[in-house]
N, C-alpha and C positions, 0 to 999 in steps of 0.2 A: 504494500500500500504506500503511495506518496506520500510527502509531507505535507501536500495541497488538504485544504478539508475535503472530506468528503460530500460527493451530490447528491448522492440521497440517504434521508435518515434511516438508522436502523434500529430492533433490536437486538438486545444481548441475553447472555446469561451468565455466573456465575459456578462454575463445575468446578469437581471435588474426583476427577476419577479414580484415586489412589483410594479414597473411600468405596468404593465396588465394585463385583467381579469384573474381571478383562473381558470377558463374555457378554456383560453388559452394556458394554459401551457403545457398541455396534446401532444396538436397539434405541439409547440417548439421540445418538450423535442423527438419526433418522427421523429420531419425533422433534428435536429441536428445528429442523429444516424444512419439516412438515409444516410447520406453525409461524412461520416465516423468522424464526431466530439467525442472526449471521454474525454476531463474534460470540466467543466464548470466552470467559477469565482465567485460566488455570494457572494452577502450582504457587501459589504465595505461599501458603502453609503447608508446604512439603520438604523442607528437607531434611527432617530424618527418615525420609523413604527414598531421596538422593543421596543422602552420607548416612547412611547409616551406624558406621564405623567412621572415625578421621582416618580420611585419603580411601576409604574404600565408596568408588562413585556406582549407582544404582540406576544409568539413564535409563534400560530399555523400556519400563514402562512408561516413560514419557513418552517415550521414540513411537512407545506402540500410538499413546494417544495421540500425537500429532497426526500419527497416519489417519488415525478412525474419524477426526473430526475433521483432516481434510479433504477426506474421502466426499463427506459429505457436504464441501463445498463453505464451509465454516470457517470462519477467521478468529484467528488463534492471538487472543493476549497473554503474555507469557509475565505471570509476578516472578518478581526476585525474592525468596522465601525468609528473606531475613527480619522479620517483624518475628517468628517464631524459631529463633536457633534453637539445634538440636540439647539433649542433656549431656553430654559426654563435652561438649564445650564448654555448659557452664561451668562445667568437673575440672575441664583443666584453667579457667580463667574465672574463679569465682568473682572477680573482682571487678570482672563485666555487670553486673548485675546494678540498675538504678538502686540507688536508697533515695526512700522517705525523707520527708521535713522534719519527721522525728530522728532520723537518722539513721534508723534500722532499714536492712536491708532486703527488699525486696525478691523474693525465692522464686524458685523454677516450680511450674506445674499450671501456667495457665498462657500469658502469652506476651510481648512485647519485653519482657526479659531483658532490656540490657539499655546502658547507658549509652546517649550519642559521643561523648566525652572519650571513650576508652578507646585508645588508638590499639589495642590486638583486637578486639572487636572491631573494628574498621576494616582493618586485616583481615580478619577471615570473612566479614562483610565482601568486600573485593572481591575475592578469591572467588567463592562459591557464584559471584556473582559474572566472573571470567568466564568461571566455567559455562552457564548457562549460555551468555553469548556469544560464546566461539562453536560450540554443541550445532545451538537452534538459530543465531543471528540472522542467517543470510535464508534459513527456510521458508519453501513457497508461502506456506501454511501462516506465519507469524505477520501478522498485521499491526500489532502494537506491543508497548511493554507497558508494564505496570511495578513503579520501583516499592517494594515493601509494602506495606499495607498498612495505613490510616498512622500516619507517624504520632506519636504521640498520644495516643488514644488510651486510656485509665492513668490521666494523668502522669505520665513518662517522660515529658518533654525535660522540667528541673530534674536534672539531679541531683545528688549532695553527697556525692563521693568522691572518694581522693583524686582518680581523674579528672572529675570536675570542678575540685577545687584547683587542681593543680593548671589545667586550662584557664579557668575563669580569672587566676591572677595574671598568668601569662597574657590575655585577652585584655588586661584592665592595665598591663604597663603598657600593650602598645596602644591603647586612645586614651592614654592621658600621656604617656612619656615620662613624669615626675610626678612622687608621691603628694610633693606640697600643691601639681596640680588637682589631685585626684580629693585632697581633704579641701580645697575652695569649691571642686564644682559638688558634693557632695554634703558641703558645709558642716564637717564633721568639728568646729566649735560647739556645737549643738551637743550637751548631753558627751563632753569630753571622751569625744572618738578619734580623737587624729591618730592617725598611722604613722611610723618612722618609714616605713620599707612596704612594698607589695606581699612581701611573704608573712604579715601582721593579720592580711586582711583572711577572713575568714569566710566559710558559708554561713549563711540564715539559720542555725540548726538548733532547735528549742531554746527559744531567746525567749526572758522574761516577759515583755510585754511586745509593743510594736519596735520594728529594726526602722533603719535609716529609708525612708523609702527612695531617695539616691542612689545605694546600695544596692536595693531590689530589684530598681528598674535595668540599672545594669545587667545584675543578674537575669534576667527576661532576656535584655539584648541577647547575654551570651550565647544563654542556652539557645536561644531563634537560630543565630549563626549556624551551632553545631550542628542542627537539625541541614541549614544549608547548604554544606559540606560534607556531611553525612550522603546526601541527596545528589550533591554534584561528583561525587567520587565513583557514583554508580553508574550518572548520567554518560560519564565520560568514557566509562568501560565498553557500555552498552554501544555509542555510538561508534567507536574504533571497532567493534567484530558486527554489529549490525547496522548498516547506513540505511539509510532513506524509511526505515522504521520507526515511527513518534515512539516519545515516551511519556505516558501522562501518570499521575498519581491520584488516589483516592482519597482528598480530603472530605473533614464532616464537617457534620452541623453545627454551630454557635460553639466554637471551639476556636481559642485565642493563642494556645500557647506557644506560637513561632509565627513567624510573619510570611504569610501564604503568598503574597505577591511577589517573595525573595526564594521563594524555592519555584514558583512558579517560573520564575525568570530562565530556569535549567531545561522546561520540559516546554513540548507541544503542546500538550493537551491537559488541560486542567478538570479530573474528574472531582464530584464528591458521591456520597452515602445517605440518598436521601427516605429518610424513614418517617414519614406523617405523622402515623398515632404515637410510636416514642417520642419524637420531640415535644406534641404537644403534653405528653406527660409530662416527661422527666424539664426541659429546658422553656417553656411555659409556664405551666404548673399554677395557674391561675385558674379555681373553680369553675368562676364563670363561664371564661371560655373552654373551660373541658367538657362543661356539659353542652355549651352550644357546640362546640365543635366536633363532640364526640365522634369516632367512626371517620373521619373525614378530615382531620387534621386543622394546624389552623391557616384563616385562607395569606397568608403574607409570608411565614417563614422559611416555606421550602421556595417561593419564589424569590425571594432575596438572597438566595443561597442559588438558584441558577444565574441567576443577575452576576454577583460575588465571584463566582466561580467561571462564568465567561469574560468577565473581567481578566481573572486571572491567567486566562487559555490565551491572551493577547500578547501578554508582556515580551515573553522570548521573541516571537517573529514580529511585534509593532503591528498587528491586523488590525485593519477598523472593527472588528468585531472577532473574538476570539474563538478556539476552537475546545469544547469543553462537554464532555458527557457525562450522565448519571452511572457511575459505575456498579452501583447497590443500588436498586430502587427495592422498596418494601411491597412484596405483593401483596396480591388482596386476602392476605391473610392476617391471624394475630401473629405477631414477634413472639421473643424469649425473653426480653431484658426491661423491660418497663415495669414501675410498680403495680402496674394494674394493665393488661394488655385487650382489649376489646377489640371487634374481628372490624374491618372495613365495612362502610355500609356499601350497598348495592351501588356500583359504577363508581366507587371511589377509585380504585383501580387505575379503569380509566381516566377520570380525570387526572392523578398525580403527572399517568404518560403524557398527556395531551398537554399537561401545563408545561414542562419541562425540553416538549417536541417544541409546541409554538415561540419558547423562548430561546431556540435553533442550538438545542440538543441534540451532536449526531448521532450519538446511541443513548440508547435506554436501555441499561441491561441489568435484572432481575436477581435479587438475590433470594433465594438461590435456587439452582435446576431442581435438587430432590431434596426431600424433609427427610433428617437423621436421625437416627433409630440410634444413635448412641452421641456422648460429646455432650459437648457443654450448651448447644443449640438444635437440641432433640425436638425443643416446644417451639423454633422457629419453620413457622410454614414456607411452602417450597411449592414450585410449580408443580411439584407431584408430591402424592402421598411419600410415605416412608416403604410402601408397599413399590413403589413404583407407576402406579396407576396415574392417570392425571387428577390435577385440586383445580378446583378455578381459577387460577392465575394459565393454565394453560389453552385455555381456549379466549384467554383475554389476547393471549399475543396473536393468534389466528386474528381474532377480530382487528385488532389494530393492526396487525401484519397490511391486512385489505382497506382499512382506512387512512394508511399512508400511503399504498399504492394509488388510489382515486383522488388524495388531494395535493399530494407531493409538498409541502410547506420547504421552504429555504430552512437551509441550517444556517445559518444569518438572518439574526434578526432586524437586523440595520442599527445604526447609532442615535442615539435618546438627544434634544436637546435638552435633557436634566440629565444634569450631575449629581449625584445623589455621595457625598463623601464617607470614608469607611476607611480607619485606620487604627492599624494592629496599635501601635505603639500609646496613641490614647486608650485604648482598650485597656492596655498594662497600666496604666496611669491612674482609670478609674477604678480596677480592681484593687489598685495598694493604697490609695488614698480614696474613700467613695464617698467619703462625705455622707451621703446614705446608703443604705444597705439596698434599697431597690432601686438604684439606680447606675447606669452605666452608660459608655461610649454606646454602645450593641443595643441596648436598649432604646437609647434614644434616636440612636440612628433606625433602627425598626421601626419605630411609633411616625418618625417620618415615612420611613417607607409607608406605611399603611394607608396613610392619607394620598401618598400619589397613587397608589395603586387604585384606591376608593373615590377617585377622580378622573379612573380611567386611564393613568399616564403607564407607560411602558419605559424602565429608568435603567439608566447606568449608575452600577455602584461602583467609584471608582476612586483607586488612591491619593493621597494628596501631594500630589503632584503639577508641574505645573502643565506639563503636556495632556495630563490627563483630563483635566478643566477648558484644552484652549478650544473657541470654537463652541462654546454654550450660551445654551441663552439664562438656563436657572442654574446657581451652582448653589448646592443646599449643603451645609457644613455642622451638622450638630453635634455639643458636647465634642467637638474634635479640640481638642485642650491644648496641644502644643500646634503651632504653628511654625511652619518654619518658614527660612528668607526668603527660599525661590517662590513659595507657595505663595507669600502676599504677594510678591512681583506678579503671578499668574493674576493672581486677583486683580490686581492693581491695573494690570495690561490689558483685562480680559472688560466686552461690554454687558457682560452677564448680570444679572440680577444675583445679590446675593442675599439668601437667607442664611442667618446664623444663630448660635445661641441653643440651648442656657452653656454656661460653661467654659465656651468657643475660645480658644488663647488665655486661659485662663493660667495654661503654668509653662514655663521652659524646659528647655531638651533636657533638665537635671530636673525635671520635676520643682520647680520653684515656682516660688510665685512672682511673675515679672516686673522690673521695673517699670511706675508708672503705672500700676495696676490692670486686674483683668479688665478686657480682652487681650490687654498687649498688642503686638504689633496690628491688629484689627483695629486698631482706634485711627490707624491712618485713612482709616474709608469710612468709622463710623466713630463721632467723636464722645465716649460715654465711657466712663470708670464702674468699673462694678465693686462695690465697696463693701457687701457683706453677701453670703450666700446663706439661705433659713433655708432646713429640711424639714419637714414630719412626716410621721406617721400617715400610713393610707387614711386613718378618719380624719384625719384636718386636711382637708384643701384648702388651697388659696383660693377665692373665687374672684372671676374679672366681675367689671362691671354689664360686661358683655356676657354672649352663652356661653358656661362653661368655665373650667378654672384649671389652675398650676397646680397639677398630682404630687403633692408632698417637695415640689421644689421652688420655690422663687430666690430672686437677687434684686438685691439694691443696688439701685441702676444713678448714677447721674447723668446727665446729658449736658452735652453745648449745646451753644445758643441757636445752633444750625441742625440742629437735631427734632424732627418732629415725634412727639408720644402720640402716636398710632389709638394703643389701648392701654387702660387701669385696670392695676388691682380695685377690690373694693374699699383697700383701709388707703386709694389715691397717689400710690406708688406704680411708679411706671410698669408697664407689662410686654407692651412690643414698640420699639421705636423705630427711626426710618432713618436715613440721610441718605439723600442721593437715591442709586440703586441699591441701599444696604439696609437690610432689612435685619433688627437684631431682638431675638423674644426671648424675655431675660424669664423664665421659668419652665417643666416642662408640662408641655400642656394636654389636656386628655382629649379625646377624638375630636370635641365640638372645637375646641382649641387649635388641635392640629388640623383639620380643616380650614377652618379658616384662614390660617396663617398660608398656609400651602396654596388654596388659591388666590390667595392676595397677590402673593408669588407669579403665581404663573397667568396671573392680570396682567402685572406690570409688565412681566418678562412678553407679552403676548403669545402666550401657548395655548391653546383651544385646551380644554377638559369637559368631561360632561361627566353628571351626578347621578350616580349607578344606583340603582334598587338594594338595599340592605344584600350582605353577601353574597353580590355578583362581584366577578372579577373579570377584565378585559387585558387578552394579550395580543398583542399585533404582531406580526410576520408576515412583511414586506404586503402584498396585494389583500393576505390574509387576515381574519382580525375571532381572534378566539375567545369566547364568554364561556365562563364558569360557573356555576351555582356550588355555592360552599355551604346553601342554608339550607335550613330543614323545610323549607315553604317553595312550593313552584312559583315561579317569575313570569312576566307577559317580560319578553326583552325587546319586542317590535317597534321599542323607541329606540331602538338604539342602531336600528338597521337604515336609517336614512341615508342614503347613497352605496348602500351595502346590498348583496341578492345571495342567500340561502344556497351555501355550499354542503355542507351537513348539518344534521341532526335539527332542532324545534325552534319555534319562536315563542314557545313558550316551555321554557327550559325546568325539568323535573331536580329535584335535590341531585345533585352528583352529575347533575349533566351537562354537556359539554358539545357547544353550540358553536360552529364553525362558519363564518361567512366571508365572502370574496367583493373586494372592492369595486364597483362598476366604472372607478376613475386609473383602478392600476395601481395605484399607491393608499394610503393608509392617511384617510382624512385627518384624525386625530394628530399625525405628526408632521401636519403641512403649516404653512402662515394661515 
């Protein structure tokens, strides 16, 4: 396969053939082609059935499986099985092994086992890794790789072990250079911490109360790096024995702990693991919307997570639109791993594909082909029983198999004029410092997403950067805390409308708080000090004096004299203010809130929105334009088809259903002048 994207989408699957007779495979690898499946995932978690012994190598049943699945015409993603090294490894390199914030160390018997820090694990990392792609590299059969699996994943990313401490200092002389730098940007007068030397400095490891958070955030940078490195030591293996083969990685959901846009930078193809009903359990976890969204997930998080992740499918090759698939999607079955797993409602299924197709997904591949009869994910459903027979997730890919045949959508979904910002490093900022407990970077950039979405807009979420911004009309930047030089220049340069705030430039790259007070460097577009931040509890809102109030956050806001107050609190303190095109709403606000704000925004910026029916959602793809129903209630959606003509499915869309129409101008009204 080229490194061009691919022209027509597809699905996938996820296989495990080391897990069933050699006999069996024959029979898979015929029902998956049947049903229109065309890649396959194999081998991340296999190599103690490749080494089973050190240096004794175990290919041929790969060798067999590559044949049986390209017999049947199947394209072959090959993991590199190091998320799971073997035990006779960790036997001779115990000291691979992550330790805990408590300090204890982390044992062998389930999976992600090893610290990015430890350079003999790198080493045999490599190694196993050579081997696979001098083996299979240049094979017909192999159409992509897939390095390790879900990096970081049960919390792995920190570690606090001696290799990591011993990297983390060597890391911390070369960007400071001198210790007397590293105690000014760190401001270790504070709480008499200075250091004489780097070898002083320590890991975070059960500290009485709160550590430097200076210190912390460091530590965050390091660890992201390793993870970097980690990642490009593979990349580079892979490309020297197989060329012209992408390589993507399986990142997840609301997951912060390395900076995704820096390891994306290595690969083609930027996948994540998207799983509905878990997230809204475990990474929501809001009553209310568990019971509304029960079955069905909720309707904004897995979208901002294909958004995020096409984002990230760009960076390596510069695309206008990046190349990025669902490499785990959750069938329409219950999971294993949530505290409470409830089955998909009828055509949830469907819709997760359809949202993730329209926002120019080129595969959607299913985790997983068959449900296991033993292992730690016995109780995760699978396109087939554990019996082998088929479950409903198998006759969903028949159906979609034939509904992307008939409507063929672009794996490109064109470029947003909103810019929706999202940055790992504030993320680290609001986790060590949060000011309140329910609040964060991810959070508040979410609750904006929500409102463009619920306005109809189709958004790029992208980093702050100043390329990433140039050539917009909205750039919307919330709770993004540190700002850096190039970025106001983007701003600065750029004729965009900006909305900002609560929080926006609030601290410096050392986590400080800036001269001249928050926003910092933002006061050059909008001229206002924020001079105290109030949090509460969910039962105190702030209310405006307008619909709607600030959810447990407002700031005391000053303004210059060129500064217009927009909208009030009700105790007559500023709420959103204005200058110029700079739009800055010093609180966060709840839907009636973010609403409004968001299209005030895209007034000024002149961007068309229109006002969707309680939980419908619209995705545009290019001529094409996709509605969703995420609510429990059927929809009349025939307002929304003015200059549009019925490609698939109803105008009056059932719960879970997913309503496809085609532009009669060629393009997508919603993202024209």
């Amino acid at each position: 396969m080229p490194l061009d994207r691919l022209e027509r989408q597809s699905l996938g699957v996820c296989y495990y053939p080391e897990h069933w007779p050699q006999e069996r495979w024959p029979i898979d690898a015929q029902m998956m082609a049947e049903v229109g499946i065309r890649y396959v995932r194999i081998g991340e978690f296999a190599w103690s059935r490749l080494e089973p012994e050190p240096g004794k190598l175990e290919f041929d049943w790969l060798d067999r499986a590559f044949e049986v699945l390209s017999a049947q015409g199947l394209n072959i993603v090959l993991g590199t099985p190091t998320a799971t090294p073997p035990k006779w490894l960790v036997d001779r390199m115990p000291d691979m092994l992550p330790v805990g914030p408590d300090g204890r160390a982390r044992g062998f018997g389930s999976r992600r086992h090893y610290c990015f820090s430890h350079p003999g694990y790198r080493r045999e990392a490599a190694r196993i890794t050579e081997l696979l792609a001098r083996r299979y590299g240049t094979h017909p059969g192999l159409a992509a790789w897939q390095t390790d699996n879900e990096y970081g994943c049960h919390r792995t990313t920190v570690s606090y072990s001696k290799a990591a401490l011993t990297g983390f200092r060597d890391w911390l002389a070369q960007q400071y250079q001198s210790i007397d730098a590293l105690n000014r940007a760190w401001g270790n007068v504070f709480w008499s911490m200075d250091y004489r030397s780097f070898d002083e400095i320590e890991l975070p490891v059960a500290a009485v109360t709160q550590v430097n958070p200076s210190h912390m955030l460091d530590l965050r940078r390091y660890a992201s790096d390793q993870v970097v490195a980690f990642n490009r030591n593979q990349t580079r293996i892979i490309r020297q024995h197989s060329p012209g083969r992408p390589i993507s990685h399986n990142f997840m959901g609301k997951f912060f702990e390395f900076d995704h846009y820096a390891v994306s930078a290595d690969l083609e193809i930027a996948a994540w693991d998207a799983y509905p009903l878990g997230f809204l359990d475990r990474e929501i976890g809001e009553p209310d919307l568990m019971e509304r969204y029960m079955g069905v997930g909720h309707p904004d998080f897995d979208a901002f997570h294909h958004d995020l992740y096409r984002t990230c499918g760009q960076i390596r090759q510069g695309a206008t639109n990046g190349r990025w698939w669902v490499m785990e999607q959750q069938p329409p079955g219950p999971l294993n791993w949530g505290a409470f797993n409830p089955e998909p409602k009828p055509g949830a299924g469907r819709l997760w594909v359809w949202e993730a197709f329209a926002a120019g997904a080129e595969v959607v591949s299913f985790f997983r082909w068959r449900q296991p009869s033993f292992g730690q994910e016995q109780m995760h459903e699978g396109l087939l029983l554990p019996t082998g027979e088929p479950n409903y997730g198998f006759q969903l890919c028949r159906e979609i198999s034939e509904e992307l045949e008939r409507l063929s959508p672009a794996p490109d979904s064109g470029r947003s004029d909103v810019a929706l910002v999202f940055d790992y490093a504030s993320q680290w900022m609001s986790e060590i410092q949060p000011v309140a407990a329910d609040a964060s970077h991810f959070d508040s950039v979410l609750r904006t997403y929500g409102a463009l979405r619920r306005a109809g807009l189709s958004v790029d979420i992208v980093p702050p950067t100043a390329d990433a911004i140039k050539d917009r009309k909205l750039i919307i930047a919330p709770m993004l805390i540190h700002l850096s030089e190039a970025f106001v220049t983007g701003l600065e340069q750029s004729d965009a409308v900006i909305l900002a705030g609560p929080w926006t430039g609030s601290k410096t790259g050392n986590l400080c708080i800036p001269d001249g007070m928050p926003p910092g460097p933002l006061r050059q577009l909008i001229d206002i000090a924020v001079r105290r931040v109030e949090t509460r509890r969910p039962f105190a809102p702030f209310p405006l004096t307008e619909d709607g109030a600030f959810a447990g956050w407002r700031e005391d806001v000053r303004n210059g004299q060129d500064v217009e107050v927009l909208e009030t609190l009700e105790n007559g303190s500023a709420a959103v203010l204005q200058q110029g095109r700079t739009i800055y709403v010093a609180g966060r606000g709840d839907d009636a809130v973010q609403d409004r704000q968001v299209r005030r925004a895209l007034d000024l910026a002149r961007i068309p929105w229109v006002d969707l029916p309680p939980d419908i959602r619209i995705r545009d793809n290019g001529a094409l334009r996709f509605v969703f129903n995420y609510g429990s209630e059927t929809r009349d959606i025939a307002g929304l088809c003015d200059g549009w003509e019925l490609a698939m499915g109803s105008l009056v869309l059932e719960p879970c259903g997913v309503t496809c129409l085609r532009s009669k101008l060629g393009d997508s009204p919603i993202s024209s002048d």
